[in-house]
N, C-alpha and C positions, 0 to 999 in steps of 0.2 A: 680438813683437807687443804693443802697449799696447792695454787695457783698461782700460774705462770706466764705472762705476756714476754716472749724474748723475739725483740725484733733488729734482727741482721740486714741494715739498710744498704746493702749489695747485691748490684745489679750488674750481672752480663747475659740476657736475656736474647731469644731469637725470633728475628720478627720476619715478616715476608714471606717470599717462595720458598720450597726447598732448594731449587737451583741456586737462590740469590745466597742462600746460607752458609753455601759450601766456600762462598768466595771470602778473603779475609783482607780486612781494612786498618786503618792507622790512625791514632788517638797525635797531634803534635803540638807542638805552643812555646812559649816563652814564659816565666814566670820572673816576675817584675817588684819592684814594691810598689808601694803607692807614692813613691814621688819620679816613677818610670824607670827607676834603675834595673836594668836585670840582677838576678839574684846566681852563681854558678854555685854547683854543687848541693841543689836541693835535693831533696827527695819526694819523686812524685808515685805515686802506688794506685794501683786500683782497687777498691775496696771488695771484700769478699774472694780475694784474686792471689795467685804468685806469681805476676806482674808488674813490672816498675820500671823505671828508670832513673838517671841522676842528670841533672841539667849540666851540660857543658859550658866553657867557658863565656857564652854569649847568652848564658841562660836558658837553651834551647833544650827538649826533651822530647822524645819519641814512643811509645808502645807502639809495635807492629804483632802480625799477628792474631787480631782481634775480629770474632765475627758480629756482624749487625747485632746490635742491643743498645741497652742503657746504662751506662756504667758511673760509677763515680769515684772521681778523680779523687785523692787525697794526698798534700803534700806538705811536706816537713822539711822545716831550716829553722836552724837557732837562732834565738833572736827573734823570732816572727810566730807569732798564733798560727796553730795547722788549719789548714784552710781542705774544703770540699766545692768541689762543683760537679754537678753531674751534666750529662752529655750525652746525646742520642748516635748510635752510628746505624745509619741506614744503606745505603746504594753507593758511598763513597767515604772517604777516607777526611778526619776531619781536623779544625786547627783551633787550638783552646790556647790563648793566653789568660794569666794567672795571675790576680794581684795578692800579694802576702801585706799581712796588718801586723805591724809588729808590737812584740809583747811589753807594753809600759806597765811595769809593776807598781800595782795600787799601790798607796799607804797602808788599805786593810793588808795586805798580802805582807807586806814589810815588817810591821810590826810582831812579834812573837809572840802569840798569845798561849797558853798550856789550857789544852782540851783535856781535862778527867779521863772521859769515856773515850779518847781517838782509839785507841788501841781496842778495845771492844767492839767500836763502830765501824774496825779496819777490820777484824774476824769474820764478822757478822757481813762486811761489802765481799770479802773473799769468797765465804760460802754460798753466797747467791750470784755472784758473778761468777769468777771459775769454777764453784762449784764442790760438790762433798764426793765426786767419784773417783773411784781406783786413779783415773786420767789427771783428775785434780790435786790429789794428795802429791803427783810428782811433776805440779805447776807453780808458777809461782809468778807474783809480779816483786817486777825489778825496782820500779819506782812508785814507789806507796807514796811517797812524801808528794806526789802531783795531783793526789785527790784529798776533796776538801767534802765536809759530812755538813750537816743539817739538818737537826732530829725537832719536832713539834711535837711535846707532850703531849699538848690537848688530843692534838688527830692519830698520836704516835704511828709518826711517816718518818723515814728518815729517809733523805736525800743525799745524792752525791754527784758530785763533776770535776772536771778537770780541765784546766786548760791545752791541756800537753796530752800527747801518745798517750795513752794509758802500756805497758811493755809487759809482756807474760809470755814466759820464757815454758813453755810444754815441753819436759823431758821426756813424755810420755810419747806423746805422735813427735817429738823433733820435730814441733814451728817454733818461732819467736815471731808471737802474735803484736802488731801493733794498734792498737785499740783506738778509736777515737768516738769516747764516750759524749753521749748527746744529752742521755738522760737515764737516771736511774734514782727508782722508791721502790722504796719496802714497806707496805701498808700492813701491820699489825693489825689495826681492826679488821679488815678484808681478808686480811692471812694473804696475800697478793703483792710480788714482786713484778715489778716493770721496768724494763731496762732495754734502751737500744742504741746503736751507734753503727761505726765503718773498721771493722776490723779487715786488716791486710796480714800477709802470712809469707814467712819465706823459713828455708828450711834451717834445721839446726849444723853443722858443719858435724860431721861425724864417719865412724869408718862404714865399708861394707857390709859388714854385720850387723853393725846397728843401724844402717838404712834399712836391710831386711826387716829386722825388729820392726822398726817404724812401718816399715810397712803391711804389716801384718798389725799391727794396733789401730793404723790409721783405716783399714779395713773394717775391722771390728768397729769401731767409731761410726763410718758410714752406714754399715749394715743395719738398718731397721731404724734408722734417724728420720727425723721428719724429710729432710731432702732425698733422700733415698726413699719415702714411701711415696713424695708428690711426683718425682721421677716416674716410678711404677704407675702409677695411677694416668700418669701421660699416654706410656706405652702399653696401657692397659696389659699390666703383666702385675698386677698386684699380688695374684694369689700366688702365682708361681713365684714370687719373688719375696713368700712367707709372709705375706699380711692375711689377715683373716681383718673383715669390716661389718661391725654390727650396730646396733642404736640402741643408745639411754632415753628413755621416752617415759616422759612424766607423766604423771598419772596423780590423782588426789589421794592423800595420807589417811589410810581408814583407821587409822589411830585417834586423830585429827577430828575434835566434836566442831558443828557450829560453835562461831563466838557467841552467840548470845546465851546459849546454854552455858557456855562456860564463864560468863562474866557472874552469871544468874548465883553458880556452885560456889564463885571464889568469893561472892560477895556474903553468900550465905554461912560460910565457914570464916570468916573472917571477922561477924559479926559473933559467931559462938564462941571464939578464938579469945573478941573482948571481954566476952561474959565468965571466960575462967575454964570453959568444958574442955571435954579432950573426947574429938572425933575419931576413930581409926576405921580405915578401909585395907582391907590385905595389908596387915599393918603398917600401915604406910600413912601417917599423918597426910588428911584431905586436902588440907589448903594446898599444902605441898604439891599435892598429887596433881589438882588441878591447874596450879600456876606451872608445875612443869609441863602439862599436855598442853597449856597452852602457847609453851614455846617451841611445840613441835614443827614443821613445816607445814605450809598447807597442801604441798605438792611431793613426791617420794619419785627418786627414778629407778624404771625396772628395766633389765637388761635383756632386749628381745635379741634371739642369738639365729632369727634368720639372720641368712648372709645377705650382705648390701650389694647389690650388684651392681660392679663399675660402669660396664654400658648404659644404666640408667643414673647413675650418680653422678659421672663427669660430659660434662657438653665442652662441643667444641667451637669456641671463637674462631678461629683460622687453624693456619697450617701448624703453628709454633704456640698457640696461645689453648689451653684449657680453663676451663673450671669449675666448680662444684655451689651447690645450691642446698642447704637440705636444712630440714625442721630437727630436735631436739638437738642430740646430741652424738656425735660418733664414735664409734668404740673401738679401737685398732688394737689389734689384736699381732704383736708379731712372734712368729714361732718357732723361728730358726736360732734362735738365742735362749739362752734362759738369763735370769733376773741376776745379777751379780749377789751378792752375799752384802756386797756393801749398801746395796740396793732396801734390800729384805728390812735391813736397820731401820732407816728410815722411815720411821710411819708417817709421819707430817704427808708423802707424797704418795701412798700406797695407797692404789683403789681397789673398790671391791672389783670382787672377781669370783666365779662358778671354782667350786674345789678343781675338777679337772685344766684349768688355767692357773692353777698357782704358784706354778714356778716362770709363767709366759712373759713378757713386757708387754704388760698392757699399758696405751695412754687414750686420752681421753679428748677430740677435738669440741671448741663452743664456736661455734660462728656467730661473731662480733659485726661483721659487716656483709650487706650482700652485693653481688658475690665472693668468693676467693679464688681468685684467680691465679693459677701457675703455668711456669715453664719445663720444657724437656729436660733441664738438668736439676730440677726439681726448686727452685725458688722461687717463691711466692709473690705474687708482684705488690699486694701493700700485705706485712705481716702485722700491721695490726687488726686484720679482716679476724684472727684467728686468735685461740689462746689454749694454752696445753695445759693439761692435767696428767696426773701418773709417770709413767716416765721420761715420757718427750720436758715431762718440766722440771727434774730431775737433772736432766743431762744440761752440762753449760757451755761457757768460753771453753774449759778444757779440753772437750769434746765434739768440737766444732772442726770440722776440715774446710778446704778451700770449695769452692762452688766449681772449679775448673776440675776439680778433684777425678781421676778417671774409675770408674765402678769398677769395684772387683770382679762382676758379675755382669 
């Protein structure tokens, strides 16, 4: 089973009164180098957002607009490392200047070294970053040449970063995603990709009919997504909005003998094993039999299908703030959708599932930290509290809409 840490470090979050929220504030600044020069014609974005601006002649920039949250700023100019700051807006409207570090290219960076495996290790960053869905087959990044790989035999992790935008161009929903990757591994021994950064979004230039298009895939994309189920879960509207929530609750492997019985069996047939004999149980050679039960689990999870109920599962912090607390594991069930076909392929991320769910999307949450905390347009205030299994981990960069995105529904 493959598992999935994917965390989207975008924040435009709603804090305070509901009165205070309806009201809208202004992000403003200069951005500078580090020897005080204004920089004109940056690009400054919000991350998670289709939001931006470009600094004018005096290097000055503006977002209006914007309701009380946490947002993080990211901006881009040639020449200069892209830079993030993040920023609280509360009761008033607020003023961020910006220093950019400009980009001195190492001698490692200079030099042309020929990597064997780039091209393998660029396949392999694709399909775990944008990803192997329908959405992803019609994505693509612009600038491969701006990520750099580093693979460790021993621990077989392979890592990647960039100094620049990462650029991925979704034909699919029409964004041209700007990436601004923080950190990404692929642990093989774990089966466990992790990866998170500031991605920013603005749309693709196209006609009426294919903004329709788009908007109807960008729907589909939202519908039954993790932000879309933590949304639900806010306005306690989950069932109506086709979640169904159950629990994988561990329970001990009655497979699964004490160890000491079984060091007792392996030690016993291991000795006869030297002597020349030949043991068989259901013909299955013994030693066998016992070295593999004893790499069974010692724990098994069973899938109880009462339903979790949200008024006892999500507490409320304040007026804008949720969230959730719970032991094993969570089963989201959502049922307005069925499984894509490109889905079905993939066994790496298919979980079990009751026959009657077998065409459903089901994923699977683990809570890594407590609590998890989210907001009303469904973003999670630290995403590494969480980690998805089935098909929220499945789904990637390709499939990702803006966090300001307006609900079909």
């Amino acid at each position: 089973m493959r598992f999935i840490i994917i965390l989207f470090l975008s924040c435009g979050v709603l804090t305070g009164s509901n009165a205070v929220a309806q009201q809208f504030y202004s992000i403003s600044g200069t951005v500078k180098d580090h020897k005080g020069e204004t920089l004109p014609g940056a690009n400054v974005l919000l991350s998670g957002y289709q939001k931006g601006a470009v600094t004018d002649n005096q290097g000055k920039y503006l977002i209006t607009q914007l309701k009380p949250g946490n947002y993080d700023i990211l901006v881009q100019m040639i020449g200069f490392l892209p830079a993030n700051v993040n920023v609280i807006v509360n009761n008033k409207s607020v003023v961020v200047d910006i220093i950019m570090k400009e980009h001195v290219n190492q001698l490692k960076e200079v030099v042309i070294r020929t990597d064997p495996y780039r091209k393998q290790r660029l396949e392999i960053f694709k399909a775990n970053f944008i990803g192997t869905s329908p959405n992803a087959a019609k994505s693509k990044i612009i600038n491969p040449d701006v990520i750099r790989f580093d693979y460790d035999r021993d621990t077989r992790i392979l890592n990647a970063s960039a100094d620049e935008f990462i650029i991925v161009e979704n034909k699919a929903l029409g964004y041209r995603i700007k990436y601004l990757l923080k950190y990404f591994e692929k642990n093989d021994k774990l089966n466990l990709v992790m990866y998170y950064g500031y991605p920013s979004f603005e749309d693709l230039a196209s006609s009426k009919s294919k903004q329709r298009q788009y908007k109807r895939t960008r729907d589909e994309a939202y519908l039954g997504s993790p932000q879309h189920f933590f949304s639900t879960l806010f306005d306690n509207t989950s069932k109506s909005g086709g979640f169904i929530i159950n629990k994988m609750q561990g329970r001990p492997n009655p497979k699964k003998l004490p160890d000491s019985i079984l060091s007792e069996k392996i030690k016993l047939f291991s000795q006869i094993a030297v002597r020349g004999a030949s043991i068989t149980a259901n013909s299955k050679d013994s030693l066998a039999y016992y070295n593999r039960i004893k790499r069974e689990p010692d724990s098994i999870d069973v899938l109880n299908r009462a339903g979790v109920l949200t008024d006892t599962l999500v507490k409320r912090e304040m007026n804008n703030l949720r969230w959730i607390n719970f032991t094993d594991k969570l089963y989201v069930i959502y049922t307005a959708e069925k499984e894509p076909k490109e889905y079905s392929k993939q066994a790496s991320y298919k979980v079990n599932r009751p026959m009657d769910l077998a065409s459903s999307q089901v994923s699977i949450i683990h809570q890594l930290k407590t609590p998890i905390a989210f907001y009303q347009n469904g973003l999670v205030f630290d995403p590494s509290s969480l980690l998805f299994e089935g098909y929220w981990g499945y789904e990637k960069v390709a499939d990702m809409v803006p966090m300001d995105y307006i609900s079909p529904r």
